[in-house]
mmCIF file of the N, C-alpha and C atoms, coordinates in Angstrom:
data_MODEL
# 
_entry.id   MODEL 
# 
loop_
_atom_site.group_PDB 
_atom_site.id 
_atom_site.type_symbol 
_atom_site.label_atom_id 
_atom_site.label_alt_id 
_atom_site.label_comp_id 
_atom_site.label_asym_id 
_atom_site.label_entity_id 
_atom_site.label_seq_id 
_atom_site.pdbx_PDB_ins_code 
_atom_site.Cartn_x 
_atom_site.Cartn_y 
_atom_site.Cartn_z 
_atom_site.occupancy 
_atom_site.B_iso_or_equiv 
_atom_site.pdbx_formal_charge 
_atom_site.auth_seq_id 
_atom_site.auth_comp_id 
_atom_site.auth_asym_id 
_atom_site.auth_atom_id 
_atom_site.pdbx_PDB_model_num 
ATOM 1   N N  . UNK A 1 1  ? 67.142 96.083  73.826  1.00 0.00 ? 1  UNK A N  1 
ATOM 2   C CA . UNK A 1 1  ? 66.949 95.307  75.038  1.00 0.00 ? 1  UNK A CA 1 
ATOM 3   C C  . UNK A 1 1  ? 65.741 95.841  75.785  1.00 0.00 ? 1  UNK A C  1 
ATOM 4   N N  . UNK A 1 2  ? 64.990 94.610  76.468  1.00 0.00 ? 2  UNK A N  1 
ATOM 5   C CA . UNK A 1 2  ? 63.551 95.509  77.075  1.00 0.00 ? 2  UNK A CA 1 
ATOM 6   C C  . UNK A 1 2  ? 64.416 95.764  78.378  1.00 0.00 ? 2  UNK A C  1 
ATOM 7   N N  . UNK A 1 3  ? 63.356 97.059  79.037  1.00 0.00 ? 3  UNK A N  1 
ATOM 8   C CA . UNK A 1 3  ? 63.816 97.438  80.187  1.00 0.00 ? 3  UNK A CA 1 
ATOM 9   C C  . UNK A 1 3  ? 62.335 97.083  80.863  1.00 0.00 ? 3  UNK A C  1 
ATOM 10  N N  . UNK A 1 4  ? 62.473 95.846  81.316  1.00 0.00 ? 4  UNK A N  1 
ATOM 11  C CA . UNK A 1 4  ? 61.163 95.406  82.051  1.00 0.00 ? 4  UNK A CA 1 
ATOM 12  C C  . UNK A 1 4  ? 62.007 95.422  83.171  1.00 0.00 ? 4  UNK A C  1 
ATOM 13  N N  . UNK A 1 5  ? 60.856 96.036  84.472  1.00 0.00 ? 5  UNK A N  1 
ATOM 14  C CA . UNK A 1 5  ? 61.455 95.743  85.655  1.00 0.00 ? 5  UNK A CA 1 
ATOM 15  C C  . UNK A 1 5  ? 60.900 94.717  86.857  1.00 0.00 ? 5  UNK A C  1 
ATOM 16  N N  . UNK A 1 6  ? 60.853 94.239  87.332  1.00 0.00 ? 6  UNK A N  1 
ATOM 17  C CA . UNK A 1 6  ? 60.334 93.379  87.970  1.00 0.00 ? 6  UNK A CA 1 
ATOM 18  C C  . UNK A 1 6  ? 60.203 93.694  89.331  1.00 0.00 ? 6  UNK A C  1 
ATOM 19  N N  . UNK A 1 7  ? 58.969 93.425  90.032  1.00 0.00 ? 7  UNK A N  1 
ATOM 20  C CA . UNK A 1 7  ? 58.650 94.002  91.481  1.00 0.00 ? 7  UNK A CA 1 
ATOM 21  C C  . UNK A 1 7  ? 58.982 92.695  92.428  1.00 0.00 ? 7  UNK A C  1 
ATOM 22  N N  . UNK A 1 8  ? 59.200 92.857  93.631  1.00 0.00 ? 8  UNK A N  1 
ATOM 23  C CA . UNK A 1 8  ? 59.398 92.001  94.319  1.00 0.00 ? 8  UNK A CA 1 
ATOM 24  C C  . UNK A 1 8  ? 58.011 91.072  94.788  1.00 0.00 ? 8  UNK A C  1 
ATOM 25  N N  . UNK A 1 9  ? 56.789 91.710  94.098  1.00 0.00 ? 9  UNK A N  1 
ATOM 26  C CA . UNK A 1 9  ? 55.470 90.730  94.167  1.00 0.00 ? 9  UNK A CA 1 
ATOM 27  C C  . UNK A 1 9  ? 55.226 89.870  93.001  1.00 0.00 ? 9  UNK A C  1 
ATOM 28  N N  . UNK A 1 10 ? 55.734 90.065  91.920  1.00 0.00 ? 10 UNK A N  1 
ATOM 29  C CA . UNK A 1 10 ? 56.185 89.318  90.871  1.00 0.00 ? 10 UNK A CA 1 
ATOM 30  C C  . UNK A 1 10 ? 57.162 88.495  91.006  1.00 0.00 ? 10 UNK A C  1 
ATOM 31  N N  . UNK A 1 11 ? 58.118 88.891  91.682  1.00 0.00 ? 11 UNK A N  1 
ATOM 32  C CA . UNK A 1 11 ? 58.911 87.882  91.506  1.00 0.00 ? 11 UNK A CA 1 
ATOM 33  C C  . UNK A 1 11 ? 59.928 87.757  92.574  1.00 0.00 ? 11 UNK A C  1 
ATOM 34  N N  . UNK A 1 12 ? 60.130 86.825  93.352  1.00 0.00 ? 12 UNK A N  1 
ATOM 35  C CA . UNK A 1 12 ? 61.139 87.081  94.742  1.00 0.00 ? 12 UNK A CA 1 
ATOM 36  C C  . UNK A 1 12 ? 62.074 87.475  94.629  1.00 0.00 ? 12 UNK A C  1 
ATOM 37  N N  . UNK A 1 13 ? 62.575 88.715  95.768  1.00 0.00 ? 13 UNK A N  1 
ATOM 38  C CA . UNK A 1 13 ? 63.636 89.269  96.001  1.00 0.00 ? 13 UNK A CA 1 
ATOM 39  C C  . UNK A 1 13 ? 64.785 88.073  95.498  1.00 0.00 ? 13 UNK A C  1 
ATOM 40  N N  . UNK A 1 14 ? 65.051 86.923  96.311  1.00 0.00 ? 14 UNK A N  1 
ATOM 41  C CA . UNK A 1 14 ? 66.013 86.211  96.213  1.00 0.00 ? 14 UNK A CA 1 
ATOM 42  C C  . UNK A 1 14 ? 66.255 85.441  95.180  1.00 0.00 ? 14 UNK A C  1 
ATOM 43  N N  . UNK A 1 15 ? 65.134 85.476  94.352  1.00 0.00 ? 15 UNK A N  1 
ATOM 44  C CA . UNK A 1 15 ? 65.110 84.484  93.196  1.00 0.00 ? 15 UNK A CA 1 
ATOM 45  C C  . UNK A 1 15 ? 66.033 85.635  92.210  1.00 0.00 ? 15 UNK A C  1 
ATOM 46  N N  . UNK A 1 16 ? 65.229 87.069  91.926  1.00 0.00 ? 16 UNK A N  1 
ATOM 47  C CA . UNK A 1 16 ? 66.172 88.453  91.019  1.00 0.00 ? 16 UNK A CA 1 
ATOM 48  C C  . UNK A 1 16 ? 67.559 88.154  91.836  1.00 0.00 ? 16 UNK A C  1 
ATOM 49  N N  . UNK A 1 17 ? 67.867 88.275  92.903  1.00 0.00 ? 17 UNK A N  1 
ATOM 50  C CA . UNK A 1 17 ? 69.227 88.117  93.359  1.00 0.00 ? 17 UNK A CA 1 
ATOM 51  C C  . UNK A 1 17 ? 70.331 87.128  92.526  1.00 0.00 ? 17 UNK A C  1 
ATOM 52  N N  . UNK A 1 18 ? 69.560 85.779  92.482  1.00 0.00 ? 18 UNK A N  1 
ATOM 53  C CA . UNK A 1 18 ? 70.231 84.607  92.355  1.00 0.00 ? 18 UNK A CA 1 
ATOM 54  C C  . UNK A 1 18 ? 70.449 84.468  90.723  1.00 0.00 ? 18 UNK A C  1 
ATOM 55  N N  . UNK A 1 19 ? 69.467 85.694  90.210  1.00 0.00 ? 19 UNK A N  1 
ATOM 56  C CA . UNK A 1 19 ? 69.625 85.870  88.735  1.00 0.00 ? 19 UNK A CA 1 
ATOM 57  C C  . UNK A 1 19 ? 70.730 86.401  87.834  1.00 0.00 ? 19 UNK A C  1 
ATOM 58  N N  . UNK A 1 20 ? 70.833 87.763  88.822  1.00 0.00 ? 20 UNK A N  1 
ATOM 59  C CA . UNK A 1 20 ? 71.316 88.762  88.974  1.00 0.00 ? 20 UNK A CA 1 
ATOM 60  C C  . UNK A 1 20 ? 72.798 88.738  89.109  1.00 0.00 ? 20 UNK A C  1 
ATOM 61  N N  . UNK A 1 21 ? 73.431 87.602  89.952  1.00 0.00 ? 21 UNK A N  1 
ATOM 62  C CA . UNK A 1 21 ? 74.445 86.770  90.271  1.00 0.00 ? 21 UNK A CA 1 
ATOM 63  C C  . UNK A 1 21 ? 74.887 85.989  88.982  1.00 0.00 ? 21 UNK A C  1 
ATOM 64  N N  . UNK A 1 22 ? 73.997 84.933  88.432  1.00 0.00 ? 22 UNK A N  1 
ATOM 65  C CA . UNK A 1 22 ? 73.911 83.853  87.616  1.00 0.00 ? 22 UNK A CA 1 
ATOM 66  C C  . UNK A 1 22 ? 74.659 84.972  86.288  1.00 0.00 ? 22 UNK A C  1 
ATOM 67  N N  . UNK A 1 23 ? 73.984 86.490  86.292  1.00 0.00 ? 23 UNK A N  1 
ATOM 68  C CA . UNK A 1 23 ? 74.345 87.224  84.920  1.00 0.00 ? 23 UNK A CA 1 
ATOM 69  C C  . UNK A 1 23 ? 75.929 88.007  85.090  1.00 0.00 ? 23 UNK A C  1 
ATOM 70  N N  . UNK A 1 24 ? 75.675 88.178  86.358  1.00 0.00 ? 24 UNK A N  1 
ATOM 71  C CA . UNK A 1 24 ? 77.196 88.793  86.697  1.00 0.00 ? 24 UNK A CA 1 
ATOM 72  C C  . UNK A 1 24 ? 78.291 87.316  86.396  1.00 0.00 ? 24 UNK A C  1 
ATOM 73  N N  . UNK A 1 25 ? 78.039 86.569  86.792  1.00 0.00 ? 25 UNK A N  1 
ATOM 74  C CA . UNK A 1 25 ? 79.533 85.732  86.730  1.00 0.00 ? 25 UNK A CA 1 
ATOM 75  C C  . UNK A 1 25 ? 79.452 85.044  84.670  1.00 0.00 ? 25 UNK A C  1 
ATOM 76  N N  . UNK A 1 26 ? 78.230 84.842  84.810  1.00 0.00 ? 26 UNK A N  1 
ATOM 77  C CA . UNK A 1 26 ? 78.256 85.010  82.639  1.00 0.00 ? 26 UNK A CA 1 
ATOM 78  C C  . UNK A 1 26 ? 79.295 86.070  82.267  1.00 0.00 ? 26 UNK A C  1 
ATOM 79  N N  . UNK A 1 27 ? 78.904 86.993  82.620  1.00 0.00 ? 27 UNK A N  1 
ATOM 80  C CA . UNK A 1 27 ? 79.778 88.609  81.573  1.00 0.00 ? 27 UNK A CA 1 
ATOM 81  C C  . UNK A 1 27 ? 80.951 88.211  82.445  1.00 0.00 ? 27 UNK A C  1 
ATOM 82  N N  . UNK A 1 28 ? 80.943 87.982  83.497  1.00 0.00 ? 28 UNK A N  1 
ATOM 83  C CA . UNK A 1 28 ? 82.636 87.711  83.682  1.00 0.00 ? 28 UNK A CA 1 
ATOM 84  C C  . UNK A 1 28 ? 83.395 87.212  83.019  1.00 0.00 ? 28 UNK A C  1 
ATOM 85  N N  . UNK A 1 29 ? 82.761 85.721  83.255  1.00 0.00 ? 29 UNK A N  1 
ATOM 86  C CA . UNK A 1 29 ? 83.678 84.652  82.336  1.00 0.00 ? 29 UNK A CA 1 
ATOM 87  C C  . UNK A 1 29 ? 83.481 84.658  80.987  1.00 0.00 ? 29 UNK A C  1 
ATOM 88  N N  . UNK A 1 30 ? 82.564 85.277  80.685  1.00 0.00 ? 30 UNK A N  1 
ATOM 89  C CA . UNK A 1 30 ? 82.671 85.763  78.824  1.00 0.00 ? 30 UNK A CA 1 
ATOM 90  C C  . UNK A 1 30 ? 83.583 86.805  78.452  1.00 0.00 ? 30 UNK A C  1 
ATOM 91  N N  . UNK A 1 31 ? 83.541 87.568  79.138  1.00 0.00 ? 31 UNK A N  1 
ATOM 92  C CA . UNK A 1 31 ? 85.181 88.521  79.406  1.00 0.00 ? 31 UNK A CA 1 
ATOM 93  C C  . UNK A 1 31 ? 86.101 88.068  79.340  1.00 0.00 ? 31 UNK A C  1 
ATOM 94  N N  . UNK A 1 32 ? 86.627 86.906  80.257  1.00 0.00 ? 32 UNK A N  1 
ATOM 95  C CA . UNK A 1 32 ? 87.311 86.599  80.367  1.00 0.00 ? 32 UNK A CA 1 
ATOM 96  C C  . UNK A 1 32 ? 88.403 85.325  79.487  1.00 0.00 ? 32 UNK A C  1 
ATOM 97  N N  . UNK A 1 33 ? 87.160 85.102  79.105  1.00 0.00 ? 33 UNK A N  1 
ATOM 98  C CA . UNK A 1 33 ? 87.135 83.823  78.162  1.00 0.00 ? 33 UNK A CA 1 
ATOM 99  C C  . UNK A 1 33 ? 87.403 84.248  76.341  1.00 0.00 ? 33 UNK A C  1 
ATOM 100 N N  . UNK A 1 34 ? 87.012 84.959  76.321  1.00 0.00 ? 34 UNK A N  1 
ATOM 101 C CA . UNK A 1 34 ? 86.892 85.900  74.544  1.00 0.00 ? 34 UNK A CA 1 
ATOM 102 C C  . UNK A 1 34 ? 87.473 87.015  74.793  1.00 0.00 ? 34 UNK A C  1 
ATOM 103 N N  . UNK A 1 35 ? 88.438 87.232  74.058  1.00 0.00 ? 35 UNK A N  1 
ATOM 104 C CA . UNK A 1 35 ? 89.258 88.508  73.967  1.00 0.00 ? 35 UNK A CA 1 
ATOM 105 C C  . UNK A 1 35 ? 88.357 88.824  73.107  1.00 0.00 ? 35 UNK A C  1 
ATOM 106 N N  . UNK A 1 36 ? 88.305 90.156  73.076  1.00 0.00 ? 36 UNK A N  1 
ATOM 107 C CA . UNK A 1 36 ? 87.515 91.515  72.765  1.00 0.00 ? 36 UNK A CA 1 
ATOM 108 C C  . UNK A 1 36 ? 87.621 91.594  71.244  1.00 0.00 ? 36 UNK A C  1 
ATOM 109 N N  . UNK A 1 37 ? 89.190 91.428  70.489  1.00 0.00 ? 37 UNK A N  1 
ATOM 110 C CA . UNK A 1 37 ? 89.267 91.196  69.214  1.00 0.00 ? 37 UNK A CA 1 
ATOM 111 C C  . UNK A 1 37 ? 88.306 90.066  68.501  1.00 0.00 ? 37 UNK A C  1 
ATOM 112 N N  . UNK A 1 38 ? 88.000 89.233  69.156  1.00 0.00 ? 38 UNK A N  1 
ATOM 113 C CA . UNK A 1 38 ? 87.501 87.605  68.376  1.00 0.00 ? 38 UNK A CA 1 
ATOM 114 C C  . UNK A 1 38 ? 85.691 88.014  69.150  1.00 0.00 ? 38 UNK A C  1 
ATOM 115 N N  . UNK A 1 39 ? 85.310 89.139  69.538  1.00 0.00 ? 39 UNK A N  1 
ATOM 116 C CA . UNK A 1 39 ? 83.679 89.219  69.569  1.00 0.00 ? 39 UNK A CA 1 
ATOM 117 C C  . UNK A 1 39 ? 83.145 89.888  68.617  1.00 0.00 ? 39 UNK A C  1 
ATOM 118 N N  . UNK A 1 40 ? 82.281 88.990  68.444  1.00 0.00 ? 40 UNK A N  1 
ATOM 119 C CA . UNK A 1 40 ? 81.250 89.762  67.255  1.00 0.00 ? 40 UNK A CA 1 
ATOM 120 C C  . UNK A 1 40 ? 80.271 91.254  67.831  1.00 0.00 ? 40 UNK A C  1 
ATOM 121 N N  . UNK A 1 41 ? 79.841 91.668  67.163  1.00 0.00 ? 41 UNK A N  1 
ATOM 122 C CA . UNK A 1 41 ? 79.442 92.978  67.091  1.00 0.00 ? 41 UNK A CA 1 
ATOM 123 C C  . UNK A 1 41 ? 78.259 92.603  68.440  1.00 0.00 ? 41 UNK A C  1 
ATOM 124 N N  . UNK A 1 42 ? 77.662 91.759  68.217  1.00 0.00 ? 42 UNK A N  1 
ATOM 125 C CA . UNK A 1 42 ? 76.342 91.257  68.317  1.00 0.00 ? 42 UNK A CA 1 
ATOM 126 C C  . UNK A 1 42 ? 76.249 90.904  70.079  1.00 0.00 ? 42 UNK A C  1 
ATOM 127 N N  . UNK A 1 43 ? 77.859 89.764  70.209  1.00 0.00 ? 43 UNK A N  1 
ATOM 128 C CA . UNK A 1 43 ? 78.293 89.595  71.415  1.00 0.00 ? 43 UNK A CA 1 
ATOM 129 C C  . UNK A 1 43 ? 78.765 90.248  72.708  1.00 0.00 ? 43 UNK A C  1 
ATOM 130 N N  . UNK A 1 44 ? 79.190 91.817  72.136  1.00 0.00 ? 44 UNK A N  1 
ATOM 131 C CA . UNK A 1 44 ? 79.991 93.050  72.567  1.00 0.00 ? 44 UNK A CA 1 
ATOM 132 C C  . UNK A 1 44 ? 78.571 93.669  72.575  1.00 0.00 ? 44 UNK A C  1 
ATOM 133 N N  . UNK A 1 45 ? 77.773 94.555  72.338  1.00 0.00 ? 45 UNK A N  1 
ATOM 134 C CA . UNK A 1 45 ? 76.714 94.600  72.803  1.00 0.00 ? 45 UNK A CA 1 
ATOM 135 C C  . UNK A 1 45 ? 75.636 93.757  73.796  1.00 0.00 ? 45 UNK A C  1 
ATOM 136 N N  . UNK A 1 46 ? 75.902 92.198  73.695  1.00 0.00 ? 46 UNK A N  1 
ATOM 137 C CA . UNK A 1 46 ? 74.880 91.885  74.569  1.00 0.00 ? 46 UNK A CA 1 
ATOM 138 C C  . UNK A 1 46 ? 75.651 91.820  75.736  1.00 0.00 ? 46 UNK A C  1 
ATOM 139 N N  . UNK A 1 47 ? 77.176 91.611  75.884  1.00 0.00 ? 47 UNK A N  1 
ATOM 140 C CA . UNK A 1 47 ? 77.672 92.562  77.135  1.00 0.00 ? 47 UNK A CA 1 
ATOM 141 C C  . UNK A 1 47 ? 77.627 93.313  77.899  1.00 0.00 ? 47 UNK A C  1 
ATOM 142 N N  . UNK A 1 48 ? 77.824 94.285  76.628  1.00 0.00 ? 48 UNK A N  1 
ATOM 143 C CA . UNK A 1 48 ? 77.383 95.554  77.407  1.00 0.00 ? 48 UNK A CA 1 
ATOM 144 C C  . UNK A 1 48 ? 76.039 95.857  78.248  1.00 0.00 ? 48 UNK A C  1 
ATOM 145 N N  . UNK A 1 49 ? 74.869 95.520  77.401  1.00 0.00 ? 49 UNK A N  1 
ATOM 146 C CA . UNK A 1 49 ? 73.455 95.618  77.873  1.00 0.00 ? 49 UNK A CA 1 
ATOM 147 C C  . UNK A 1 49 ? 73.167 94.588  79.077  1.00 0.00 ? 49 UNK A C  1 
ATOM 148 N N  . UNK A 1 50 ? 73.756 93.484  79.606  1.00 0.00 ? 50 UNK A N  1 
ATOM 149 C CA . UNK A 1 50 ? 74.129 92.917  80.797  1.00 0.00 ? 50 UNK A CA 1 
ATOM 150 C C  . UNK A 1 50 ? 74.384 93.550  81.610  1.00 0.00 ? 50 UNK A C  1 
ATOM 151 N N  . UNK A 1 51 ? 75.926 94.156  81.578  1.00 0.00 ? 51 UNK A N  1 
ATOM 152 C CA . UNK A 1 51 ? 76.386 95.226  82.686  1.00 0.00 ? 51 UNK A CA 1 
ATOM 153 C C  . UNK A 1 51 ? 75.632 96.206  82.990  1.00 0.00 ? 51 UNK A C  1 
ATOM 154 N N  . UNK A 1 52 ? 75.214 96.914  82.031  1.00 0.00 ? 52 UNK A N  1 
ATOM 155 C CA . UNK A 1 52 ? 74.403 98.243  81.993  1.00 0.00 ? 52 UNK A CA 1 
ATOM 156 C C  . UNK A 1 52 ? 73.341 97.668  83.104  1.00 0.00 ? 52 UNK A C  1 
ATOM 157 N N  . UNK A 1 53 ? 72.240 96.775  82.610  1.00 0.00 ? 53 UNK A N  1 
ATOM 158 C CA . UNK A 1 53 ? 71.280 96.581  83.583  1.00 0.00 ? 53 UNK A CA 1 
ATOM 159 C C  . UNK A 1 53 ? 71.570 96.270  85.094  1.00 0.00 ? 53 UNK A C  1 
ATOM 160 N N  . UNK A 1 54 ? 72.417 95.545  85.416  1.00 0.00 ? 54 UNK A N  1 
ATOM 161 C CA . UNK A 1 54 ? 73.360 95.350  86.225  1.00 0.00 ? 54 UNK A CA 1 
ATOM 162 C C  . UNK A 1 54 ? 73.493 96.003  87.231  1.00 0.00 ? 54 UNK A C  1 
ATOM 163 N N  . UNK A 1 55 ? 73.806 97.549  86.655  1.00 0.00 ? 55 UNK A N  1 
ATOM 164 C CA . UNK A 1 55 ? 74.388 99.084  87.470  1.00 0.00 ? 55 UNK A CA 1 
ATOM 165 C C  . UNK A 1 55 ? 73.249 99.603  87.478  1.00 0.00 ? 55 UNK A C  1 
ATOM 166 N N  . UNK A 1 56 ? 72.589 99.672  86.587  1.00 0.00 ? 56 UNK A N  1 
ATOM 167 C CA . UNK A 1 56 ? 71.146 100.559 86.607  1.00 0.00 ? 56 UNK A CA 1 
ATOM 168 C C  . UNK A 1 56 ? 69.867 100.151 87.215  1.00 0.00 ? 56 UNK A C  1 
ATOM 169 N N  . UNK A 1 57 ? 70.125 98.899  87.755  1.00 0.00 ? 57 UNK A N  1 
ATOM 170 C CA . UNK A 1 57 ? 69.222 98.039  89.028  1.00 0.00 ? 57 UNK A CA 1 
ATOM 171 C C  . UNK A 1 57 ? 69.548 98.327  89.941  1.00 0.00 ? 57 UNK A C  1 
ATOM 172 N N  . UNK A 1 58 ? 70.939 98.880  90.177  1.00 0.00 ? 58 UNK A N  1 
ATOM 173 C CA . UNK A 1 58 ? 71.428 98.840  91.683  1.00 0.00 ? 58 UNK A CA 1 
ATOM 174 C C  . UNK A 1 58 ? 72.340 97.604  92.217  1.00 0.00 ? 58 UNK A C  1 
ATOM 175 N N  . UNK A 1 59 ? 72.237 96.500  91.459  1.00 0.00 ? 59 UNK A N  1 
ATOM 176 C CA . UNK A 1 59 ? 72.716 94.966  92.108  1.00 0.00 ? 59 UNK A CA 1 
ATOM 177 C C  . UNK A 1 59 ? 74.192 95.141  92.250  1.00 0.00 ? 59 UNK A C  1 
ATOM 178 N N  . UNK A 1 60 ? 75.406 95.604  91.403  1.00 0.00 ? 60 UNK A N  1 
ATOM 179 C CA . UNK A 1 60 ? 76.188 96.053  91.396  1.00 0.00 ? 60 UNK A CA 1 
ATOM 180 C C  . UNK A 1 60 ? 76.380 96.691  93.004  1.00 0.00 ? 60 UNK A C  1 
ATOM 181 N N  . UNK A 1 61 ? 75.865 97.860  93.107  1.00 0.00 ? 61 UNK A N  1 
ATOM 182 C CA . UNK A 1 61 ? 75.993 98.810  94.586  1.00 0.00 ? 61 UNK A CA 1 
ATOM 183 C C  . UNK A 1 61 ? 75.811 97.571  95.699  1.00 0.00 ? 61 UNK A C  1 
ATOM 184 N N  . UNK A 1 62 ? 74.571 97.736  95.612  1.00 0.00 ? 62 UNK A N  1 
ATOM 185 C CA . UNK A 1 62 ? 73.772 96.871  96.747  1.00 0.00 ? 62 UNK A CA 1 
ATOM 186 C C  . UNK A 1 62 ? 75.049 95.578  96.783  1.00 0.00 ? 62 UNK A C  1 
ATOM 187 N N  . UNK A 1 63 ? 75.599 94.842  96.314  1.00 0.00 ? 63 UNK A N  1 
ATOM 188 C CA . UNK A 1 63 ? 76.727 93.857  96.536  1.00 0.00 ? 63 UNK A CA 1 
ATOM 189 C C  . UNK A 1 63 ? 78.226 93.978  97.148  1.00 0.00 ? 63 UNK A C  1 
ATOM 190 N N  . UNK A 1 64 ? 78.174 95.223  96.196  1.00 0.00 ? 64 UNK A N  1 
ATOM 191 C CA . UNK A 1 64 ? 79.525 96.111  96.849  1.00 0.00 ? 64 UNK A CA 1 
ATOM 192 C C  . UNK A 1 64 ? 79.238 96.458  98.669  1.00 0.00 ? 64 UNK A C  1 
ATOM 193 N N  . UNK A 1 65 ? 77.921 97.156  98.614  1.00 0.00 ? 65 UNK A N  1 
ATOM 194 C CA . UNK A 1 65 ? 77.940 97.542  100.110 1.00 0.00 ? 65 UNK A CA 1 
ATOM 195 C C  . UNK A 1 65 ? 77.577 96.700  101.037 1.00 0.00 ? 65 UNK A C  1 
ATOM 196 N N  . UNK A 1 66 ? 77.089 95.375  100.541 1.00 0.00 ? 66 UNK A N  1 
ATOM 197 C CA . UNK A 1 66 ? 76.680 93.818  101.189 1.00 0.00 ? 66 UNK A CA 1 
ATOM 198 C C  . UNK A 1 66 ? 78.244 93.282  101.764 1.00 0.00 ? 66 UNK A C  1 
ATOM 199 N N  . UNK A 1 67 ? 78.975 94.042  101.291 1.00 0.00 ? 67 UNK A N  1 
ATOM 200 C CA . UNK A 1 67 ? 80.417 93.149  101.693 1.00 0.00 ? 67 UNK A CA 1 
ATOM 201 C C  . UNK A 1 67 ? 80.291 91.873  101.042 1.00 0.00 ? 67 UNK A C  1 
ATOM 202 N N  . UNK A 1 68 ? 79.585 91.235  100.098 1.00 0.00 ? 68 UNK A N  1 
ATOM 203 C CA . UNK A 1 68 ? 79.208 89.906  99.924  1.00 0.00 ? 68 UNK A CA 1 
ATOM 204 C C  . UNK A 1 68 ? 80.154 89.731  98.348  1.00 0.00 ? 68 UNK A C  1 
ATOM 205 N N  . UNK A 1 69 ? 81.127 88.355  98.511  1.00 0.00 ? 69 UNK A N  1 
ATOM 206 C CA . UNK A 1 69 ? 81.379 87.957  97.301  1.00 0.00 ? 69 UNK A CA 1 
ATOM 207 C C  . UNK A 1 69 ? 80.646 86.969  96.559  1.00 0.00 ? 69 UNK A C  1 
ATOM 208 N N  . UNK A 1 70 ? 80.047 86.610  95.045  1.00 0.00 ? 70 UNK A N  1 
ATOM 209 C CA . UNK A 1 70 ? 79.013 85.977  94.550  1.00 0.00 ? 70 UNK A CA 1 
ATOM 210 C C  . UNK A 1 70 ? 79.775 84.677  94.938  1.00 0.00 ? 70 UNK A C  1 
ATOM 211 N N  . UNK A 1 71 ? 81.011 84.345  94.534  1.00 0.00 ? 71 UNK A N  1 
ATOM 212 C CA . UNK A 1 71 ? 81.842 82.854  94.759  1.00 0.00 ? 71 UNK A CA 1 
ATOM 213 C C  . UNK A 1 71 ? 81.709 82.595  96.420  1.00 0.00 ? 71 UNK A C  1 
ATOM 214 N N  . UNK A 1 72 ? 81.204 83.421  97.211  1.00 0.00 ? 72 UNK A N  1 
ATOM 215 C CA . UNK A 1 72 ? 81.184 82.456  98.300  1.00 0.00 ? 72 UNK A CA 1 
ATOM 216 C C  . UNK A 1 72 ? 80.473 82.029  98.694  1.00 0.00 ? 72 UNK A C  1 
ATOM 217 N N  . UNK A 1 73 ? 79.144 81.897  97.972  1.00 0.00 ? 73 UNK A N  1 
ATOM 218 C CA . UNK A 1 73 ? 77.767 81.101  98.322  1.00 0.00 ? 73 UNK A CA 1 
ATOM 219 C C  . UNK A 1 73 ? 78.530 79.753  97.237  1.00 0.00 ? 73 UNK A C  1 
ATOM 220 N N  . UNK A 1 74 ? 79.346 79.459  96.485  1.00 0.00 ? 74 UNK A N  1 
ATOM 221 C CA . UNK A 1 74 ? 79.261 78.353  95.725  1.00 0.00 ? 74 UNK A CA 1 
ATOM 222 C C  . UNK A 1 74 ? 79.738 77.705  96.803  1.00 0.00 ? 74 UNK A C  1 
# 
């Protein structure tokens, strides 16, 4: 997986946000949706490397300490 990072002059704060969101509720409902037995090798890794980036951006924290839930902008 590339670890490109993106600056906020490249690319808007709110736009990475709305991305960032868009990838968190994917790995959710792909979680949620596919038991763990019936994923391919391939699928269980690109999971993982989702979450990982996820936590290692900060978006994770930064949401938690936003008090903000992603379902209540829908």
């Amino acid at each position: 997986m590339s670890k490109v990072k993106f600056s906020s002059a490249e690319f808007p704060k709110s736009e990475l946000d709305e991305v960032c969101t868009l990838l968190a509720w994917l790995v959710v409902h792909a979680d949620e949706d596919c038991p763990s037995e019936y994923r391919t090798h391939h699928f269980r890794e690109a999971l993982d490397d989702a979450v990982d980036y996820l936590k290692e951006s900060g978006w994770y924290l930064f949401n938690k300490n936003r008090g903000e839930r992603a379902n209540e902008r829908i």
